[in-house]
VOSEPA-539998 format. One record per residue (C-alpha): x, y, z. Coordinates in Angstrom, 1 decimal. Layout:
+--------+--------+--------+
!      x !      y !      z !
+--------+--------+--------+
!      X !      Y !      Z !
...
+--------+--------+--------+
END
This chain:
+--------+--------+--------+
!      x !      y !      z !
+--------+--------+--------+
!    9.7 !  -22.1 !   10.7 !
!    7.7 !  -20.0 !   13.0 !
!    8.2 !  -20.7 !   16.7 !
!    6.3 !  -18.4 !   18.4 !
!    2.8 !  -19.4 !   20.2 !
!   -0.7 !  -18.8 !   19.1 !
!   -2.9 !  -18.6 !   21.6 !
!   -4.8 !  -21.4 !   20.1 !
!   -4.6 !  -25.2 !   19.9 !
!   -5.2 !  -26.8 !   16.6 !
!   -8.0 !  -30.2 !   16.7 !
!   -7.2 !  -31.9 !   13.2 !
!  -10.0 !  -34.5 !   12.4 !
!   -7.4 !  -37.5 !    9.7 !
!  -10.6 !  -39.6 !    9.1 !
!  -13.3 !  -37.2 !    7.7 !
!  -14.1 !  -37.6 !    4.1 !
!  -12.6 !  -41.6 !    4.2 !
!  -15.8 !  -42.7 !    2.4 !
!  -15.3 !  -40.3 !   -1.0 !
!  -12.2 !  -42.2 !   -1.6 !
!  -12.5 !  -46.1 !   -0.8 !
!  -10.2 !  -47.3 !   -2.7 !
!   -6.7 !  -45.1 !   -1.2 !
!   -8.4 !  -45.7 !    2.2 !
!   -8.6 !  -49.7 !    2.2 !
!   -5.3 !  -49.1 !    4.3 !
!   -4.9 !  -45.6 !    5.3 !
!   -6.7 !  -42.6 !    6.4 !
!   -7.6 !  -39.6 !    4.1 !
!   -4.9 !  -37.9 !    6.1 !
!   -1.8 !  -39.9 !    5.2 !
!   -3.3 !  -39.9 !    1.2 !
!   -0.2 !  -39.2 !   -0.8 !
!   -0.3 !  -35.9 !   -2.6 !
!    1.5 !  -33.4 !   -4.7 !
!    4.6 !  -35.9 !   -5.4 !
!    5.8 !  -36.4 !   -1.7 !
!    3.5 !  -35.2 !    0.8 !
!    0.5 !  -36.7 !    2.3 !
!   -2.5 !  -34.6 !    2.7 !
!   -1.6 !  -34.1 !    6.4 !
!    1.4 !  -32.1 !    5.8 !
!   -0.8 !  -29.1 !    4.5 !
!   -3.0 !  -28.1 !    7.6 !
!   -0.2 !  -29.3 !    9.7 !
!    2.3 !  -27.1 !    8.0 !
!   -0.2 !  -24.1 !    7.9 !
!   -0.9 !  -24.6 !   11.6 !
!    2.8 !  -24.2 !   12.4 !
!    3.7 !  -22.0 !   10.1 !
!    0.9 !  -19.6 !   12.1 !
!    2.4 !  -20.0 !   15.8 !
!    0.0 !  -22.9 !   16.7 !
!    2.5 !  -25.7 !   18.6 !
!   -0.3 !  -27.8 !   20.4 !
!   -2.2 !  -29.6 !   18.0 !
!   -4.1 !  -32.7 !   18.2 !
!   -4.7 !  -35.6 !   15.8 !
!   -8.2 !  -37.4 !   16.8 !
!   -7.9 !  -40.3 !   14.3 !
!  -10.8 !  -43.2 !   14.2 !
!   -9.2 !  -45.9 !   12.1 !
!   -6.5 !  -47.3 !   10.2 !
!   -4.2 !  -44.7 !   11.5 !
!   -1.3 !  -46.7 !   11.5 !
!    0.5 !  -45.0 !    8.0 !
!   -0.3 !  -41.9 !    9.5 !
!    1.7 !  -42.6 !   13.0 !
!    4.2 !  -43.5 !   11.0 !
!    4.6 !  -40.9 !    8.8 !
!    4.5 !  -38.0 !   11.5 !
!    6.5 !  -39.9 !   13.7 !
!    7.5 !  -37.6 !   17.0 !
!    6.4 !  -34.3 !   15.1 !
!   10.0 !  -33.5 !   14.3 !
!   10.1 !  -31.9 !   10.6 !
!    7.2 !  -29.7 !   11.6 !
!    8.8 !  -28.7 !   14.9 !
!    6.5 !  -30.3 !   17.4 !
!    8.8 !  -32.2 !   19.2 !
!    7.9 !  -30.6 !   22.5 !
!    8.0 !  -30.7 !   26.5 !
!    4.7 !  -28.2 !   26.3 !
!    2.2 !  -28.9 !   23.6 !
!    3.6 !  -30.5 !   20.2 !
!    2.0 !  -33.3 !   18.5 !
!   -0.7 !  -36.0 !   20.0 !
!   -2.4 !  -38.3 !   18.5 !
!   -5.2 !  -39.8 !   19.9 !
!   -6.2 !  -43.1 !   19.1 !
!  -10.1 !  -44.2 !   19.4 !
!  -10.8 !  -45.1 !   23.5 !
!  -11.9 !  -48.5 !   24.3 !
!  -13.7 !  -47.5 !   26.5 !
!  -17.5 !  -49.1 !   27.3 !
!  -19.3 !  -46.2 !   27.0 !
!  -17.1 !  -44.3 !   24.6 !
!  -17.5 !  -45.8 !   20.9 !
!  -15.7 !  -45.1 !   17.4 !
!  -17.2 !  -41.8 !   16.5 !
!  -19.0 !  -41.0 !   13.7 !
!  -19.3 !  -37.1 !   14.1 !
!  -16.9 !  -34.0 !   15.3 !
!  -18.8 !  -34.0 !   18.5 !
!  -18.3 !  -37.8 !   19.2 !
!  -14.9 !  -37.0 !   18.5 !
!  -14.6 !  -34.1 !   20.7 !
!  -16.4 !  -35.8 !   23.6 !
!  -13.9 !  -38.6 !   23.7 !
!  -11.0 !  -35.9 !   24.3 !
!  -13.1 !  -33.4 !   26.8 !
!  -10.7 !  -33.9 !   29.3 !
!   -7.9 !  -33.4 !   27.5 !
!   -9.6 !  -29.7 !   26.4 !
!  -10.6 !  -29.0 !   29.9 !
!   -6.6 !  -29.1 !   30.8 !
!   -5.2 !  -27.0 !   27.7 !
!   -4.4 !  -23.1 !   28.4 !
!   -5.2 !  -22.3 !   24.7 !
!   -8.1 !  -19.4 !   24.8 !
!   -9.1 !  -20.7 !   21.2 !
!   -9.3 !  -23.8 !   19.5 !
!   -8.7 !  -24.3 !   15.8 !
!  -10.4 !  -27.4 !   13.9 !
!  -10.2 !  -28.4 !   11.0 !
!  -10.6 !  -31.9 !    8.3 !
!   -7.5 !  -32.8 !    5.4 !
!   -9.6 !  -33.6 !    2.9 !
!   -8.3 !  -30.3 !    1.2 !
!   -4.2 !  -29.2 !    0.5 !
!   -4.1 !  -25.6 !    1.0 !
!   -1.2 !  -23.0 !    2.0 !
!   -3.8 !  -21.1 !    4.8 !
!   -2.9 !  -18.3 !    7.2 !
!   -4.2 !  -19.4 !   10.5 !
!   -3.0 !  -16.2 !   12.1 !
!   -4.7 !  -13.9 !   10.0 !
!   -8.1 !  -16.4 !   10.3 !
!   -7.6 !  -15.6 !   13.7 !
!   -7.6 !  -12.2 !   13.9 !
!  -10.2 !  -11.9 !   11.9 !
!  -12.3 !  -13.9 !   14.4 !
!  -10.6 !  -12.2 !   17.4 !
!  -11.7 !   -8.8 !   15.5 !
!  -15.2 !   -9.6 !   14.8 !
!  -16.2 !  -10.5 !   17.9 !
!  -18.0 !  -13.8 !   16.3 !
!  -18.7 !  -16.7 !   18.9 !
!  -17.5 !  -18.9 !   15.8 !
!  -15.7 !  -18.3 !   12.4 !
!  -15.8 !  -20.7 !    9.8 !
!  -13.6 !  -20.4 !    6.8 !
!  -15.0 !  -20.6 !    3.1 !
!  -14.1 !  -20.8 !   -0.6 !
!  -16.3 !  -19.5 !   -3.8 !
!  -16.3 !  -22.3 !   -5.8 !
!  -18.7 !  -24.8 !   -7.6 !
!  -19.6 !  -28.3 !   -5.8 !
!  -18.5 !  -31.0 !   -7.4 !
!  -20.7 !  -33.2 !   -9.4 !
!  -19.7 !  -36.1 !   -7.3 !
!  -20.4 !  -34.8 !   -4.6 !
!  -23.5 !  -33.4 !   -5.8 !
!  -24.4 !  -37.1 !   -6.6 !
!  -24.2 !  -38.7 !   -3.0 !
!  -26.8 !  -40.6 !   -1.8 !
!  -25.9 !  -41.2 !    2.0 !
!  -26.7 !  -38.1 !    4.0 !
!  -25.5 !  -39.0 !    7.2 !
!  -21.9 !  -39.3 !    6.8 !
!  -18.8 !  -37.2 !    5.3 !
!  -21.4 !  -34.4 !    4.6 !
!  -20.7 !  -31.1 !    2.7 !
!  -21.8 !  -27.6 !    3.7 !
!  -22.6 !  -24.8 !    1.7 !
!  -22.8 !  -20.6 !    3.5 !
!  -26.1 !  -18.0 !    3.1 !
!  -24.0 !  -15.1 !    4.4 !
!  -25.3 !  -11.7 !    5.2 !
!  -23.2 !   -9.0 !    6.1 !
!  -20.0 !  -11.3 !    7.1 !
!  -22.5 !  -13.5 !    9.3 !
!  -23.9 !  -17.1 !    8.3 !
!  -27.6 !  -17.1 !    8.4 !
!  -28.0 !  -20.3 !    7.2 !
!  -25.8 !  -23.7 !    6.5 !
!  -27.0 !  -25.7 !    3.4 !
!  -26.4 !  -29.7 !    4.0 !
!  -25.3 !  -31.4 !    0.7 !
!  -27.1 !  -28.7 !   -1.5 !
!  -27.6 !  -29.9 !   -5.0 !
!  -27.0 !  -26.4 !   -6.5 !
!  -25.0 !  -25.9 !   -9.7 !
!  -23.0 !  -22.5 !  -10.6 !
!  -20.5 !  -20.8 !   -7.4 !
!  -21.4 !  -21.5 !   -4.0 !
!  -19.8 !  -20.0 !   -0.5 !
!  -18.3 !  -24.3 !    0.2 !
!  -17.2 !  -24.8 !    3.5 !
!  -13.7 !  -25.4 !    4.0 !
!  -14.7 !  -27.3 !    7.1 !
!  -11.9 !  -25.0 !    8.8 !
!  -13.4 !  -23.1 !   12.1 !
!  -12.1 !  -21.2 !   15.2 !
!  -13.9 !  -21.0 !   18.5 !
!  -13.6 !  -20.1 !   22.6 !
!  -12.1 !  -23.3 !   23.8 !
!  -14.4 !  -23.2 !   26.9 !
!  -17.5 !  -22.5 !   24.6 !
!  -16.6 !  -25.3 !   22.5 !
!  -16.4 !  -27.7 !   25.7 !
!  -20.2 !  -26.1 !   26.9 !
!  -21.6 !  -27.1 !   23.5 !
!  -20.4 !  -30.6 !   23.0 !
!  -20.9 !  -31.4 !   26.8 !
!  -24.4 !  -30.3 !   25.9 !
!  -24.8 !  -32.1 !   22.4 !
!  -22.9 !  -34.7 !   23.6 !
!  -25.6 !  -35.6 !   26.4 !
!  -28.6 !  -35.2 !   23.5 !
!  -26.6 !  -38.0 !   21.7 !
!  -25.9 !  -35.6 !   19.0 !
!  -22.9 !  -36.7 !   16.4 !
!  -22.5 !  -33.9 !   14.0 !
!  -20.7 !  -30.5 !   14.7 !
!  -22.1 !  -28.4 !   11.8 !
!  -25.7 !  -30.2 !   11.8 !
!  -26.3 !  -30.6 !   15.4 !
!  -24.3 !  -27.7 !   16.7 !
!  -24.3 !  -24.5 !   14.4 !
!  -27.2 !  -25.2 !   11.9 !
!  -29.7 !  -25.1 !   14.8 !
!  -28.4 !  -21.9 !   16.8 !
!  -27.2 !  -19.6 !   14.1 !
!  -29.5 !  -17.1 !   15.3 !
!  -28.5 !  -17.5 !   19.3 !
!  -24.7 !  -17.8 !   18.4 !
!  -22.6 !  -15.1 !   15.8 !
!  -21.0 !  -17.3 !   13.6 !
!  -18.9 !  -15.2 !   11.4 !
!  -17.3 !  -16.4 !    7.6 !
!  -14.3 !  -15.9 !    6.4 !
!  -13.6 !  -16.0 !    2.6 !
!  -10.6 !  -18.0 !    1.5 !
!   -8.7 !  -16.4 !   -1.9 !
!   -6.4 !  -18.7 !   -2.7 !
!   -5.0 !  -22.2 !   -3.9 !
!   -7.1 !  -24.7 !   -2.9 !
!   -7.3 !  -28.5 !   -3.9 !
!  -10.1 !  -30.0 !   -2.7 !
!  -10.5 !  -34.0 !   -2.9 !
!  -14.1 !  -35.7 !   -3.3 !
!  -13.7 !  -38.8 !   -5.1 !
!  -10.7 !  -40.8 !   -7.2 !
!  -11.1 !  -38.6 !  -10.1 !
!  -10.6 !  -35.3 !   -8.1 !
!   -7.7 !  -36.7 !   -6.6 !
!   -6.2 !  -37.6 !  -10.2 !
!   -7.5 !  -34.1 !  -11.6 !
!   -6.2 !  -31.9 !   -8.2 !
!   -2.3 !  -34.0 !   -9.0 !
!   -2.6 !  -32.9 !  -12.7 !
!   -3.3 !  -29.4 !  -11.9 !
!   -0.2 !  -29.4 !  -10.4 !
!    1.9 !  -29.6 !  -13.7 !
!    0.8 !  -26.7 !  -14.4 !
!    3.1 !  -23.9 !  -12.7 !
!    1.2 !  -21.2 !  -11.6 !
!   -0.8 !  -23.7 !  -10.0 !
!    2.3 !  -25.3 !   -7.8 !
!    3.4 !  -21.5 !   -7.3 !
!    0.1 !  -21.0 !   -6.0 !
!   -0.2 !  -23.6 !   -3.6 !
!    3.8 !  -24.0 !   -2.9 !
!    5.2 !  -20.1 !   -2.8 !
!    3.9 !  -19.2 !    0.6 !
!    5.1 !  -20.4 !    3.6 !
!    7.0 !  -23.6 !    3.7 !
!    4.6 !  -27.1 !    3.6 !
!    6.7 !  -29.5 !    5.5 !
!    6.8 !  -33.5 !    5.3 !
!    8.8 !  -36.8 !    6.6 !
!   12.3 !  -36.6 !    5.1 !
!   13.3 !  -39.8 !    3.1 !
!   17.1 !  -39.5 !    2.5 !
!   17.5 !  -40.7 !   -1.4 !
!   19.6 !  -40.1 !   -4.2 !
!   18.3 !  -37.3 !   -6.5 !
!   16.5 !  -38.7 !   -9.4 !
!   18.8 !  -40.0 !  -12.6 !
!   17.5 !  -39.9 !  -15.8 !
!   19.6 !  -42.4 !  -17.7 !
!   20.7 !  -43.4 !  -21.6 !
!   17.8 !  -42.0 !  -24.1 !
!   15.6 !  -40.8 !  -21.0 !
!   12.8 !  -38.3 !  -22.4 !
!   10.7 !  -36.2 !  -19.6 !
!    8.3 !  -33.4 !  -20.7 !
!    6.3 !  -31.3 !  -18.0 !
!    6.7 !  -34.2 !  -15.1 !
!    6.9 !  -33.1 !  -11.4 !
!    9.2 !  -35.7 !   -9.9 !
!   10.0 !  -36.4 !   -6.3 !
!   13.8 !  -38.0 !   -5.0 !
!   14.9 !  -41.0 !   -5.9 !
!   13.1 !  -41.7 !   -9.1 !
!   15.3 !  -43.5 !  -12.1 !
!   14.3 !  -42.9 !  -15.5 !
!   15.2 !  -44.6 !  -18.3 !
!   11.8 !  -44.4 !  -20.7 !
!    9.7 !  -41.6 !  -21.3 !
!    7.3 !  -39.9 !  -19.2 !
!    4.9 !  -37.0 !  -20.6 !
!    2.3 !  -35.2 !  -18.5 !
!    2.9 !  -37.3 !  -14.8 !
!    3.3 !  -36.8 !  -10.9 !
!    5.9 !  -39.1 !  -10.1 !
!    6.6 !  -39.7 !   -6.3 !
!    9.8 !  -40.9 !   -4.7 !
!   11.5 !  -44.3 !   -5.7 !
!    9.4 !  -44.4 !   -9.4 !
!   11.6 !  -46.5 !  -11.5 !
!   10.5 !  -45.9 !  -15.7 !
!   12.6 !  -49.0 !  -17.3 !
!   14.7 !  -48.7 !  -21.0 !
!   11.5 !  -48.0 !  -24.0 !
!    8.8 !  -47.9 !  -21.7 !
!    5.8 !  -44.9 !  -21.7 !
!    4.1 !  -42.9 !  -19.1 !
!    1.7 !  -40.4 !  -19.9 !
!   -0.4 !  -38.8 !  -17.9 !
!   -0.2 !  -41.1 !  -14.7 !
!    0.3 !  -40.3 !  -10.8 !
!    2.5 !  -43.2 !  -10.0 !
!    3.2 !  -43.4 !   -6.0 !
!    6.0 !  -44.0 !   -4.1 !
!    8.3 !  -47.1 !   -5.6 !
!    6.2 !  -47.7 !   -8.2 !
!    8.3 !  -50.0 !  -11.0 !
!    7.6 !  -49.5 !  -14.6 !
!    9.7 !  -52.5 !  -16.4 !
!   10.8 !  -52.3 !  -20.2 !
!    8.8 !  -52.1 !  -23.1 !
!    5.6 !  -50.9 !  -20.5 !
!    2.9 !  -48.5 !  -22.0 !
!    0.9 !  -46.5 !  -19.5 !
!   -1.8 !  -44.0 !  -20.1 !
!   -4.4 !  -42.3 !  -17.7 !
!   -3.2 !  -44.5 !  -14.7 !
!   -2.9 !  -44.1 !  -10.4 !
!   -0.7 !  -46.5 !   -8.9 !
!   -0.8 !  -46.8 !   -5.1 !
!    2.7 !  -47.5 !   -3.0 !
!    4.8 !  -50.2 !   -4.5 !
!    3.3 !  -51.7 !   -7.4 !
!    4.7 !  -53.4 !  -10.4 !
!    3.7 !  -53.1 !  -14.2 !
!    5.8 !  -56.0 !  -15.8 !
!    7.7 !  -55.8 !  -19.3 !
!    5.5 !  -55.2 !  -22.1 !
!    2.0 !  -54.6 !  -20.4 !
!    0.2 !  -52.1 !  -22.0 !
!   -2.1 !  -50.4 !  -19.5 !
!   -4.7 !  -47.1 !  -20.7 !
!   -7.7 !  -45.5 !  -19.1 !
!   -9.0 !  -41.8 !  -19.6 !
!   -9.4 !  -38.2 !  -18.7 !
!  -12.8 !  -39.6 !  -17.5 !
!  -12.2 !  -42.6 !  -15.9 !
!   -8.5 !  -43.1 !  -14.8 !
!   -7.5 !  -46.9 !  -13.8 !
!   -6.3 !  -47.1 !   -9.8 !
!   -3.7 !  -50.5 !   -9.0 !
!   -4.2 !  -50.9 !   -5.5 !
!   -1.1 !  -51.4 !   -3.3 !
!    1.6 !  -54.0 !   -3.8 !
!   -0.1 !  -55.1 !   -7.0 !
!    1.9 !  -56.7 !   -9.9 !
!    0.4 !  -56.2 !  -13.3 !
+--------+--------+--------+
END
């Protein structure tokens, strides 16, 4: 793990995006969204931030944050158990004139102070609605090089049809880039355009006391949106610079992204991709290694700790604690943590959530199209 210091504090925003995913939110944040077998979405940017030299980083969370306190704890597998710097997370004030915010700059007002006091000469922000393996450092010095008042980090890539699809545009919002030579000269809101697009990775780096002069100043206009209110209306006053991202990305927009973005992850150039850089680090849950027991059959499964399998599973993420019973069938399911799959149970195109229960014999299908979510704690 990298120990040395950036001269930059990391700003991670856990609630962004809550909306595109309803149903793994009723209880959680997008943050704390179980990914990739046993991580949460968190452990991505986190990872990526330490793994650059960034120790002071900041979690502004807005609501049900409690699964997300406790699965970062005191910051200790990422190395941000600190006297200087290391992990905070700020809860919403409750405060009278402060409320819940809605946008970045709400969210940055309500820890001003806090900015004010940091040494940090930049300030890196970003959302975890997206697993990625990213080089902060190298984002950094390209923004450093450049000169740019702000750099905001981008991926070729088409926008999804969901997201294509939304209705409400005044919250969770997507951006698309018009570069010209390096610089953005103009920031699409929820653009409807089909084919490859410059899509924001919602990722940006700025002067830490420029950032506290424009949200003390949007802030006071009662302005709630970084990119809208911000950035949109002054990319001809202020250099805002893009960097393109290359690699892995998995980007979550709705319940069937989040099903499609696990699956991609059977196959193995994709989890090389996203997995063979630096190290993406996550809360440690002793458990036995998984047992696969008696007439066990597993084909292309990628299966966490503490799993026991005694059925068959084809074509399936499997997080800790899964237990497959004798002559039961998984195919093509994400089955979170603890998930019990009793004998004789048939399950096709499923997502359980934490702790839920298919009971002997049930027979339980969706599709490629439409997979079926159990919410938490269910018994089926």
């Amino acid at each position: 793990m990298v120990n040395s210091n950036a001269d930059a504090l990391g700003i991670i925003f856990p609630n962004t995006y809550d909306t595109l995913v309803p149903e793994l939110v009723s209880e959680r944040l997008m943050a704390s969204i179980p990914f990739a077998g046993r991580y949460r979405m968190v452990d991505f940017i986190l990872s990526s931030m330490v793994n650059s030299g960034i120790g002071n980083i900041s979690l502004v969370v807005r609501k049900n944050y409690h699964s997300l306190m406790d699965h970062l704890g005191s910051g200790r597998e990422w190395d941000l158990t600190r006297k200087n710097g290391g992990l905070n997370i700020v809860p919403p004030f409750a405060q009278k004139n402060i409320k819940v915010y809605t946008g970045r700059v709400e969210a940055l007002a309500s820890v001003l102070t806090f900015l004010k006091s940091q040494k940090e000469k930049y300030v890196v922000m970003s959302d975890t609605n997206i697993a990625v393996n990213f080089d902060f450092k190298a984002f950094m010095d390209a923004h450093i090089s450049s000169g740019a008042d702000v750099t905001v980090a981008y991926s070729q890539s088409d926008v999804p049809a969901s997201a294509r699809k939304r209705e409400d545009i005044n919250s969770d919002m997507y951006y698309t880039l018009d570069i010209k030579d390096g610089r953005v000269v103009n920031l699409d809101i929820n653009s409807k355009a089909a084919g490859p697009q410059n899509f924001s990775m919602n990722i940006y780096i700025m002067d830490r006391e420029l950032l506290i002069s424009q949200i003390n100043t949007a802030y006071l206009h009662g302005h709630s949106f970084f990119e809208r209110d911000i950035l949109s209306p002054q990319l001809d006053k202020l250099n805002v610079q893009a960097y393109r991202y290359d690699g892995y990305l998995a980007r979550i927009c709705d319940l069937k992204s989040y099903f499609d973005e696990n699956m991609k992850l059977l196959d193995e150039e994709n989890l090389d991709a996203l997995f063979s850089g630096d190290s993406i680090y996550t809360k440690i849950r002793d458990d036995n290694p998984t047992r696969y027991i008696g007439e066990a059959k597993v084909k292309n499964v990628v299966c966490a700790d503490g799993c026991v399998i005694e059925g068959e599973a084809e074509n399936c993420i499997l997080f800790r604690g899964v237990k497959i019973g004798k002559g039961a069938k998984v195919k093509n399911c994400v089955l979170m943590q603890d998930t019990v799959v009793a004998e004789g149970a048939n399950l096709e195109y499923i997502i359980s959530d934490k702790n839920v229960t298919f009971t002997a014999g049930k027979e339980l299908k969706g599709s490629d199209s439409f997979p079926v979510y159990v919410a938490k704690h269910q018994t089926v």
